[in-house]
matplotlib code that plots the C-alpha trace (Angstrom):
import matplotlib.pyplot as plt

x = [130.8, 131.5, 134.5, 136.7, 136.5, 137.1, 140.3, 141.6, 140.9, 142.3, 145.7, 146.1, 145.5, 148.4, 150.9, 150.2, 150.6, 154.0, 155.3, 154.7, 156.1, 158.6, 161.3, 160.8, 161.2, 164.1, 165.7, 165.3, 166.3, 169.5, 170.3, 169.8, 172.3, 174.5, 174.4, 174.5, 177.7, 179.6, 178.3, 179.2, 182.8, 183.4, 181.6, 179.3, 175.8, 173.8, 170.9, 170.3, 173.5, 170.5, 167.8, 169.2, 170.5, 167.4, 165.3, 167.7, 167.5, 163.8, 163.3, 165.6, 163.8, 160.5, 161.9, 163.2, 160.8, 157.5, 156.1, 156.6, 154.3, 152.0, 151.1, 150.9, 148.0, 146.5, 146.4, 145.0, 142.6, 141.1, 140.3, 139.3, 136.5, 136.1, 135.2, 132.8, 130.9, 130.6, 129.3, 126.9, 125.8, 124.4]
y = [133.6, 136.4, 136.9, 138.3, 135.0, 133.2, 135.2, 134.3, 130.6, 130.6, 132.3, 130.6, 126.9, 128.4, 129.2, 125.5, 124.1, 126.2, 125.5, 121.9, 121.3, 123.7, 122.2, 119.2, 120.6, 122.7, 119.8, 117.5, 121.2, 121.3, 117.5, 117.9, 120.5, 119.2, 115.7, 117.6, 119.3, 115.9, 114.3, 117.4, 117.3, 114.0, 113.0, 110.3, 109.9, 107.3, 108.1, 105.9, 108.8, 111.2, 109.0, 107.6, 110.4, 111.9, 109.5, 109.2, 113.0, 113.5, 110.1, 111.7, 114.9, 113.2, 111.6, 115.0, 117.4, 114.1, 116.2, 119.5, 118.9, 116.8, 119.4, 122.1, 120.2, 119.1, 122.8, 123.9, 120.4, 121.7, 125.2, 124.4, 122.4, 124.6, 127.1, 125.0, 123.8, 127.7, 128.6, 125.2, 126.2, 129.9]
z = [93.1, 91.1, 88.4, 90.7, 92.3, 89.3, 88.1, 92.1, 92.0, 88.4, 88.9, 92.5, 90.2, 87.7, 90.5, 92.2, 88.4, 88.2, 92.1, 91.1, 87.2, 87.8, 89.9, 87.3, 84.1, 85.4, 86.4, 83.3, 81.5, 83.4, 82.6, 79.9, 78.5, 81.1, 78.8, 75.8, 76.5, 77.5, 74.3, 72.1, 74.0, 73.3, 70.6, 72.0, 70.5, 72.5, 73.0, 76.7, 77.7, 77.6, 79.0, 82.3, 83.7, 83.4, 84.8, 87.7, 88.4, 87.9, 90.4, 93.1, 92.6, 92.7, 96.3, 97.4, 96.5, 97.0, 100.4, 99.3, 96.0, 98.2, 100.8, 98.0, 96.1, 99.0, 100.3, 97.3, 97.0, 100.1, 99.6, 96.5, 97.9, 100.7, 98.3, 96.8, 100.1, 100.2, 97.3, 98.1, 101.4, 100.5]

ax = plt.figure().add_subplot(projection="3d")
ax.plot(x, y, z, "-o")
ax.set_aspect("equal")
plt.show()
């Protein structure tokens, strides 16, 4: 395995990182200022008004986006370890 191989694995470990912490932190984001605008319009400051929304959106996101994430790290799981049986075997 040479460095070429190394920079592949690494950025291919970056984009699975991104396709799979993405959708979540954009939605918390997006909840977020959504939240902060109603509480800035009318003048609530509770601070559960921030944290059950949230956790409501990033659990439905969890159940909608579950099998896309799962198939993504299992993808990259398994060449992952293919790549290592290779390197192993020669």
């Amino acid at each position: 395995m040479n460095e070429g191989d190394v920079g592949a694995v690494l950025r291919e470990a970056v984009l699975v990182v991104l396709k799979l912490g993405g959708p979540l932190l954009l939605t918390a984001l997006v909840i977020g200022v959504v939240v902060a605008l109603i509480q800035a319009v009318t003048q609530i400051s509770e601070a559960s008004l921030t944290f059950v929304p949230k956790v409501l959106a990033l659990s439905l996101s969890l159940v909608v986006l579950g099998p896309f994430m799962l198939s993504t790290l299992s993808a990259f799981s398994r060449s992952l370890f293919d790549r290592l049986v290779a390197i192993g075997g020669s």
